[in-house]
PLY file of the C-alpha trace (Angstrom):
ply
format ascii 1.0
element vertex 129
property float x
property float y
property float z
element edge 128
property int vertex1
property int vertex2
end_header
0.00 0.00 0.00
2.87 2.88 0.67
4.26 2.03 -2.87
0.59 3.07 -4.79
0.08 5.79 -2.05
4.45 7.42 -3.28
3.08 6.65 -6.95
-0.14 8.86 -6.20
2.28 11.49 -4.77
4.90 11.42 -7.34
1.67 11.85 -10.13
0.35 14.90 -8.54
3.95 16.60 -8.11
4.25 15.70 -11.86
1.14 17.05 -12.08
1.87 20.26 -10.29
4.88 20.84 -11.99
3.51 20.17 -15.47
0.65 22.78 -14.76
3.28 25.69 -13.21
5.44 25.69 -16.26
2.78 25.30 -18.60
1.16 28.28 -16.91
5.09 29.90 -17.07
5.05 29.14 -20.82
1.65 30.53 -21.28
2.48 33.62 -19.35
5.52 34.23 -21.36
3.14 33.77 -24.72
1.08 36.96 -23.80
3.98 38.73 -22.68
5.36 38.42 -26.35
2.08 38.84 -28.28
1.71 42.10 -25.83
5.17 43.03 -26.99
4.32 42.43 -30.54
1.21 44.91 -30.12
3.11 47.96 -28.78
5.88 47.11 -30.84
3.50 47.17 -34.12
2.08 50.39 -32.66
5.03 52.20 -31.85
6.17 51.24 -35.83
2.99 52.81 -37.04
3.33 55.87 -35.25
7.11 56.27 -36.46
6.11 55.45 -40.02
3.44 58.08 -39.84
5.76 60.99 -38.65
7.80 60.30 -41.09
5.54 60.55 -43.51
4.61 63.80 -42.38
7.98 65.26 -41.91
8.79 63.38 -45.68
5.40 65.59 -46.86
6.27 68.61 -45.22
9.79 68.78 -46.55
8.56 68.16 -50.05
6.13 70.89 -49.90
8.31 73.09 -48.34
11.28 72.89 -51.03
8.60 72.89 -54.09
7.60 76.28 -52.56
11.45 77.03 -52.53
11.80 75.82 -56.08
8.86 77.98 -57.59
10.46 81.03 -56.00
13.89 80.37 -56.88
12.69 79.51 -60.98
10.83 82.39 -60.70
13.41 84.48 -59.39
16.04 82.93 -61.92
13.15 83.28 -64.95
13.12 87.29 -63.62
16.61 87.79 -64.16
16.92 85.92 -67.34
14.11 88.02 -69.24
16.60 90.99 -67.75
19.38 89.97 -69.32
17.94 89.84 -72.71
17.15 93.67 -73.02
18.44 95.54 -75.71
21.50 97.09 -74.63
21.10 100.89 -74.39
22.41 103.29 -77.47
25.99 104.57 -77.56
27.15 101.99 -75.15
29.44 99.44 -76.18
28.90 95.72 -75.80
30.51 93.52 -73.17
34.47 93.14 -73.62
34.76 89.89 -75.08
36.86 86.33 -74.27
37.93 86.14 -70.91
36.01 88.84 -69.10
32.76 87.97 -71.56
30.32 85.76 -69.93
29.23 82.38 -71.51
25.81 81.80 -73.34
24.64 79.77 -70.74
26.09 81.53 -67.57
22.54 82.50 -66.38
20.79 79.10 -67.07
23.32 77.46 -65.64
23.47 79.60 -61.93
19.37 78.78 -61.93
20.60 74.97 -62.48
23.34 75.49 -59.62
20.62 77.04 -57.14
17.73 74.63 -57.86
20.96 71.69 -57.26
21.95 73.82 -53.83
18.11 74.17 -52.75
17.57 70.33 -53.31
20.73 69.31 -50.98
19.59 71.69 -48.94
16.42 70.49 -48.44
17.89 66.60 -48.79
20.21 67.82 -45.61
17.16 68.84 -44.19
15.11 65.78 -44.28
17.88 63.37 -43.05
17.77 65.17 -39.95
14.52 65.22 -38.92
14.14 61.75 -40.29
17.17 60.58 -38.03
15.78 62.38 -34.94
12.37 60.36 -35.14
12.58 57.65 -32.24
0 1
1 2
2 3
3 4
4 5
5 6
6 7
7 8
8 9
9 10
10 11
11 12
12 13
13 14
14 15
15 16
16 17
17 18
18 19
19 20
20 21
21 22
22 23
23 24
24 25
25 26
26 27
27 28
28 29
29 30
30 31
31 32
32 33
33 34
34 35
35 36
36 37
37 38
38 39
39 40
40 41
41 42
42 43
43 44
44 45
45 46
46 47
47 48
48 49
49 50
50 51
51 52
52 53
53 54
54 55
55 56
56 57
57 58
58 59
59 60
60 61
61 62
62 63
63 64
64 65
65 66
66 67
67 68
68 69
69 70
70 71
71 72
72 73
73 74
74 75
75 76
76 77
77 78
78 79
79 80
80 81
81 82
82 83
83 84
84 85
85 86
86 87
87 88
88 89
89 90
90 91
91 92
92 93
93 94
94 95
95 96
96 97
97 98
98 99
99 100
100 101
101 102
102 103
103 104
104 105
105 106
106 107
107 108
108 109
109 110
110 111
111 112
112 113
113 114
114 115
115 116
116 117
117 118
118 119
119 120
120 121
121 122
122 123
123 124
124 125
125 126
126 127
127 128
């Protein structure tokens, strides 16, 4: 009789234990699927700021860019006016400035205002946490 009555025993220790780490396993389960939910959270609210600060920046330098064409546009239609009467042309070769000197600066400041704005954007994109 003490031999079925240590086999009863050892089953319900078995038993015991077998329930506790199941529990610990199951416990550990909703810790990770609760970790997966703020996690997935705290990714959409990252991806949505920067989207915004992406959106912003992209407005912000097409502004830039319409004012710096139009600027650029301004002083192109200046340099085409007829030179006044009685006043001699531009001295020529070195001094003289190239056909495209003009288009070329509006190329070099729309090229500046895009780094600029590039510059821009990688910063406030690294700073999002």
């Amino acid at each position: 009789m003490p031999l079925v009555n240590y086999l009863i025993a050892a089953l319900l220790v078995t038993n015991l234990v077998t329930g506790v780490l199941w529990r610990f396993a199951a416990h550990e389960v909703d810790k990770l699927e609760l970790m997966a939910e703020v996690s997935a959270a705290e990714n959409a609210r990252v991806v949505k700021e920067q989207e915004q600060i992406t959106e912003d920046v992209r407005n912000g330098w097409k502004a830039a860019l319409d004012v710096t064409r139009a600027d650029w546009s301004r002083r192109l239609r200046n340099a085409n006016v007829q030179p006044m009467p009685g006043i001699s042309g531009p001295a020529g070769g070195v001094d003289g400035l190239p056909a495209d000197a003009l288009a070329l600066g509006s190329q070099c400041a729309e090229t500046t205002l895009m780094l600029r704005d590039l510059q821009t954007w990688a910063k406030r994109q690294g700073k999002v946490q």
